[in-house]
N, C-alpha and C positions, 0 to 999 in steps of 0.2 A: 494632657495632650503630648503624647511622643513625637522629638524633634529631631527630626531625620535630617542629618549631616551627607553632602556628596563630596566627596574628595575627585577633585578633578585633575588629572596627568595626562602629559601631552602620551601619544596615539598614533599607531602607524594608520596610513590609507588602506583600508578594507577592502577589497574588490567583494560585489556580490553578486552570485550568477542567481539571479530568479530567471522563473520561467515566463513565458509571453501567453499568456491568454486574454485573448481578444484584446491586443495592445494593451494593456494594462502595466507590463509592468517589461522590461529590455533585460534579457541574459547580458548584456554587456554594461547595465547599469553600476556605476560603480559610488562610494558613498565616502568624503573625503572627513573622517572624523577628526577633532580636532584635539578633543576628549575623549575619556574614556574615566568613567564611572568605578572606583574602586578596585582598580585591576590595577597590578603593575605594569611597568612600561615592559614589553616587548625586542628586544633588541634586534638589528635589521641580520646580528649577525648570528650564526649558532653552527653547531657541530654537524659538520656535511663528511661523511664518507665517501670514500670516492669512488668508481666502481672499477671493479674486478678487486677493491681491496678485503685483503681475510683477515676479519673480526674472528677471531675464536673459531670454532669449525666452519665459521658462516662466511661464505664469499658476497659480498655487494654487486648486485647487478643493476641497480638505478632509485634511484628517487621516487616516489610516487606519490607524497602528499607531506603538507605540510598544517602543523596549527597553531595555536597560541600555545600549548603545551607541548608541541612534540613534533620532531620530523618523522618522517616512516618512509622507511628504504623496504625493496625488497631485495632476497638475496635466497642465497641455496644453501642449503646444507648438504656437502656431499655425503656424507656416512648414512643419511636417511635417505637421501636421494629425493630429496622434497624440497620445495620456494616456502620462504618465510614470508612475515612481512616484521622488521625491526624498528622497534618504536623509540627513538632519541629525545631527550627534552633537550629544551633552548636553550642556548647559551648563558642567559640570564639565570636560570635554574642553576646549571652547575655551580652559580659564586656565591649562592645562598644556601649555605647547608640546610635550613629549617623548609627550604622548599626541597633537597634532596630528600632528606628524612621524611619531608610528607609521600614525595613520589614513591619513594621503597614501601612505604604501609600502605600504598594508593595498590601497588600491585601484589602485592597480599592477599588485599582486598578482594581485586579483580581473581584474582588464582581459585577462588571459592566460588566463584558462578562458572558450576557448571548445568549450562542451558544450551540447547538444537539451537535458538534464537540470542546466542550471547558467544562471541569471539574466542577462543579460548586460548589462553596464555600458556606456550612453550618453557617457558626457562627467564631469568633475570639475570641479569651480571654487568662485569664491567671491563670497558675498555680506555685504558690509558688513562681512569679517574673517569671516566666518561658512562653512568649508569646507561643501560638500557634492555628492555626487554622486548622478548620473543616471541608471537604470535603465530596463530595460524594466517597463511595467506588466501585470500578467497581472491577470486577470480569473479569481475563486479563489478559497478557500477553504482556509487552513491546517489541515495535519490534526488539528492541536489544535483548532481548530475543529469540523472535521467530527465527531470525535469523543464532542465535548458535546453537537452536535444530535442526532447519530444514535444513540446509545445504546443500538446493540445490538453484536452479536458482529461483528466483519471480516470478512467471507469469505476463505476461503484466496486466493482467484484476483485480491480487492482486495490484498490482504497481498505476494502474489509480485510484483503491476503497481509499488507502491511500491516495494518493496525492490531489484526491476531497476532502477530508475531512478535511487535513492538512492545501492545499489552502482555504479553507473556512472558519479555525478558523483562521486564518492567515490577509484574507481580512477585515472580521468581526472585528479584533480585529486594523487591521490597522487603519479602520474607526475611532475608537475609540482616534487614536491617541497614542496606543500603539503597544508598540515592543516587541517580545518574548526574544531575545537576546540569546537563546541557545536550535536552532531547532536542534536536533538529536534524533537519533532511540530510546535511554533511557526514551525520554520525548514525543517520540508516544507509548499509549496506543493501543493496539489491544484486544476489550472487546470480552469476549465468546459469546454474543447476535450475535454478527457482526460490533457492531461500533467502530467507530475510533474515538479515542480523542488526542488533542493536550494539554499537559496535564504541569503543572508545570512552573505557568506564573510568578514564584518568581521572576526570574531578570527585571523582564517586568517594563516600568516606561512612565509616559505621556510623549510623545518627549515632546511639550510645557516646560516641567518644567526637563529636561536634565541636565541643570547647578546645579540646585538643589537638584537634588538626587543623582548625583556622581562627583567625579573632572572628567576634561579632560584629567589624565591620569592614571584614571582608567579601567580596561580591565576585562570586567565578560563575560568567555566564554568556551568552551571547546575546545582546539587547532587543533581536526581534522576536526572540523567544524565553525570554527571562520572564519569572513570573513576578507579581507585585511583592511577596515580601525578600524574594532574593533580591531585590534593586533596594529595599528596604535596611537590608543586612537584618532581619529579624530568623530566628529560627527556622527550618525548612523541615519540613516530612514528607511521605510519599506521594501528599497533593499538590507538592512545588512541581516535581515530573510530569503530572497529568495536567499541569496547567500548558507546560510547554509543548507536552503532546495535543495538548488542545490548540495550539496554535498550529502544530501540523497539520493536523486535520483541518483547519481553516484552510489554509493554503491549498491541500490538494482539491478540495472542493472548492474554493473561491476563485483559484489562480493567482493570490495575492497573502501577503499576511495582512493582519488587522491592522496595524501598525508600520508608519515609513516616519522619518523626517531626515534632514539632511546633518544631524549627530544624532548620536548614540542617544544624549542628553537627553531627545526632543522624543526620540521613542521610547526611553526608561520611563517619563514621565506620563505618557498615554499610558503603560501597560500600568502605572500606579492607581491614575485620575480619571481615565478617558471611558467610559463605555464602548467596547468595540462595536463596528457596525454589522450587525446582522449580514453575515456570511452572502445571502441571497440579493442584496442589494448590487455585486459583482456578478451574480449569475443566478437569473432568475430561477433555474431549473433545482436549484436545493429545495426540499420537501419540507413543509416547517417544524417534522421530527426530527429530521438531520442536524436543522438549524438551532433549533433547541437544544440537543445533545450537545452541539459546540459551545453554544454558548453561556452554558451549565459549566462544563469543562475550563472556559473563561472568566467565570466571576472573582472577582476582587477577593469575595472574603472565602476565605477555604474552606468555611461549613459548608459553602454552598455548593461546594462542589462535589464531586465523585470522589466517595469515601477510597474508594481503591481501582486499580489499573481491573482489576475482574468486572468490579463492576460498573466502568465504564464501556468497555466492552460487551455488556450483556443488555446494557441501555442500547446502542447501534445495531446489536442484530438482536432485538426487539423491536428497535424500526423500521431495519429493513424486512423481517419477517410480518409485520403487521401491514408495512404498504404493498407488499406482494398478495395477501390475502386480500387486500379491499380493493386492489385493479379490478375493473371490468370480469366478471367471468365470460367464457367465451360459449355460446351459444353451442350446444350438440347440432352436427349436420345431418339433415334427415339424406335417407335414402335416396336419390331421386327414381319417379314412379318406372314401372315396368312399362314398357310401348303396349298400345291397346291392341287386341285381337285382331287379327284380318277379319273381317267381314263372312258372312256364310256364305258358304261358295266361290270363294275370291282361289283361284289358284297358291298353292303352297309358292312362298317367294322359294329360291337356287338363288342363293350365295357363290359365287366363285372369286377366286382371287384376282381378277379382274375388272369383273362389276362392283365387286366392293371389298376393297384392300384392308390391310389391319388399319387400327388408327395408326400413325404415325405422330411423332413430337412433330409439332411446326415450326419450331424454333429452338436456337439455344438453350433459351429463356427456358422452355417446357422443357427441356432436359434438366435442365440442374432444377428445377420445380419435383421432376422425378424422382431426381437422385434424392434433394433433401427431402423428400417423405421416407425414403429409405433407411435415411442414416435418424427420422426420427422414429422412425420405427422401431428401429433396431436399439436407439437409446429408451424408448417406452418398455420395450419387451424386456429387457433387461431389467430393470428398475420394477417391473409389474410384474409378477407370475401370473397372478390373474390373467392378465391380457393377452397371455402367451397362451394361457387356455384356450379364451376367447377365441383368438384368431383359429387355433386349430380346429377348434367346431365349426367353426364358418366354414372355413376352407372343406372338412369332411361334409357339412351342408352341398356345398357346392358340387363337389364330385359326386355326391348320391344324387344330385339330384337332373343331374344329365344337361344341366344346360348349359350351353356353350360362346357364352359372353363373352370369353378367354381374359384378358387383363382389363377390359372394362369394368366385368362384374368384380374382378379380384381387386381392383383399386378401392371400387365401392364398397367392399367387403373393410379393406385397412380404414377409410376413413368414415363407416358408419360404428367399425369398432372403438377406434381411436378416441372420437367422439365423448363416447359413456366416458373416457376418463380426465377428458380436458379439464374438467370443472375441478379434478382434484388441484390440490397447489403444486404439488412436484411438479404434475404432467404441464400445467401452467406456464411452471419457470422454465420448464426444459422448451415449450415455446415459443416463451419469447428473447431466449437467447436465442434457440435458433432462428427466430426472425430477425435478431439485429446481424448474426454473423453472413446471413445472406441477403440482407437488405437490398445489395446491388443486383441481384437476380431480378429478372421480370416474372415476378408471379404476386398475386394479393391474398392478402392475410390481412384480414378484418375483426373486428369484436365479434360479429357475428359470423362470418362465415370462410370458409380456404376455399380454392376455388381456380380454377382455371385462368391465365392471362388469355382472351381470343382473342386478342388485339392484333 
């Protein structure tokens, strides 16, 4: 039986911004540890730039984050004409040469991932004895961030855009034969453009050379996202990461991570011992594919888990593509019948635009009812060549055949077409996104049929 030793050292107070879903957990909850697990102490003080001060070409224009490894200013570089973001380690770093020397091979390290979905590193150097290197600056919002402002549920479709991106700095960087060693929402970036970065590869280190750049019972990690053998100090490979990414993915879907207590201690020791709880037990609405998936990604022993960041990823959207197949299919709407003949000998009805006016919307509601069959139309035809057929025979139907329904028969026409393809999966998912982006409209979309509000 291996006997796992914790070295415990006093710990600064943590602040943690979770997010609030359905009360569960306070952006302003903070967590006052006493300990801390194999990490050295922190110092309250460390190396602050000032601003407008010029490091080398780079002028400082503020602060904007700080961590257990490193402060980060941003600043400009006039000759480029661009904002950086410069990343300082802590005060305590600079008096340890064995931590300087690890940081210079850490961005080495990082200088070789180049990925769409991975930060890319400027330049390294030094000011006044003071290492630090040079980043691209994005313009952003950390999901831990985003988290605390938005304080509702994730959407699936936000959920899968992350987690593509996450997995793929992740595989990319595994190839490389390194390891991030502290995936959490602080260290995904979510840029205002739309991209996702996995961002702050400091702990990262070549497996290969493991013995080398820390002891074996050293523990760099953050405790609600630390996997069981890094809390263990036992060796790490690419499924320490996806463990911790598996705790992400709890959280966005749960609104919580698996794991709280009031030290570090008390959550190292769950993530060792505890069987997390089923993700859905916080929020009914997880599918028990989803839930599965996480909780694969969570298992104690690494066999069990997601051999690699791919194919973890390829388990989730096989979920999500197989629960979109077995939803309800929606029912074709039949035509509705033509009015029966007049009578023999019944005078020919005279139509005029008084006795009987076009239809008219009767309400808002029936206008944007309107509009969104348009805009689905227009998303079907595109996506369909087929359909784009379709409709033109109709419509040439229509015109040869003289009769004069004017936008009654032409509605009928879109949605006895539309119809034939609903049952496909594309046309499906296009849908019932568009039902959920216009849920607040007044009009009904049912399993079986779309249909008019007369209310």
């Amino acid at each position: 039986m291996t006997k796992v030793s914790f070295a415990l050292l006093p710990f600064l107070s943590i602040p943690l911004a979770f997010s609030r879903f359905d009360g569960i957990i306070s952006p302003s909850d903070r967590i006052e540890p006493k300990c801390l697990f194999h990490c050295a102490r922190v110092s309250e003080e460390c190396m602050v730039f000032a601003p407008d001060q010029e490091i080398g070409p780079y002028r400082i224009v503020s602060q904007v984050g700080r961590g257990g490894m490193a402060t980060v200013f941003k600043a400009y570089h006039a000759a480029l004409d661009r904002f950086v973001a410069i990343k300082v380690p802590v005060a305590d770093f600079q008096s340890n040469p064995d931590v300087l020397a690890r940081f210079k091979r850490e961005v080495k390290i990082i200088a070789k991932l180049d990925h769409p979905n991975i930060i890319p590193i400027y330049d390294v150097s030094e000011f006044d004895g003071t290492p630090f290197l040079v980043m691209r600056f994005v313009e952003g919002r950390t999901l831990r961030e985003f988290l605390s402002q938005y304080k509702k549920a994730v959407s699936l479709n936000a959920i899968m855009t992350i987690l593509r991106a996450v997995t793929g700095a992740l595989a990319f960087a595994h190839q490389k034969q390194v390891l991030h060693r502290d995936v959490k929402p602080s260290n995904i970036m979510l840029a205002n453009d739309g991209s996702v970065y996995l961002m702050d590869f400091g702990l990262a280190r070549i497996v290969a050379e493991a013995d080398l750049t820390l002891s074996k019972d050293v523990v760099i990690g953050t405790p609600y996202y630390i996997s069981p053998e890094q809390a263990k100090g036992e060796p790490l490979d690419e499924r320490t990461d996806l463990y911790s990414l598996g705790v992400v993915l709890y959280e966005l879907l749960a609104g919580r991570v698996p794991f709280t207590g009031e030290r570090p201690s008390i959550v190292v020791y769950h993530h060792i011992s505890t069987p997390p709880p089923p993700p859905s037990t916080f929020n009914p609405q997880i599918s028990p594919g989803l839930e599965q998936v996480v909780l694969r990604a969570l298992t104690k022993e690494r066999a069990q888990r997601f051999a690699s960041a791919s194919e973890m990823l390829n388990a989730l959207q096989e979920v999500v593509q197989n629960e979109a197949q077995l939803s309800p299919q929606t029912v074709p709407v039949p035509l509705p019948p033509k009015p029966a003949p007049p009578p023999p000998g019944a005078p020919p009805a005279v139509i005029t635009p008084d006795a009987a006016p076009a239809r008219q919307l009767k309400s808002p509601s029936s206008f944007l009812l309107a509009l969104s069959i348009l805009i689905l139309v227009s998303e079907l035809i595109f996506f369909f060549p087929a359909l784009r057929t379709e409709i033109r025979s109709a419509l040439a139907s229509l015109g040869s055949s003289g009769e004069q329904g004017g936008g009654s028969d032409l509605m009928r026409i879109i949605i006895g077409t539309l119809s034939a393809y609903i049952a496909t999966l594309s046309a499906h998912i296009i849908l019932n996104n568009l039902r959920k982006r216009l849920s607040g409209a007044a009009f009904i979309f049912s399993i079986s049929h779309l249909a008019w509000d007369r209310a």
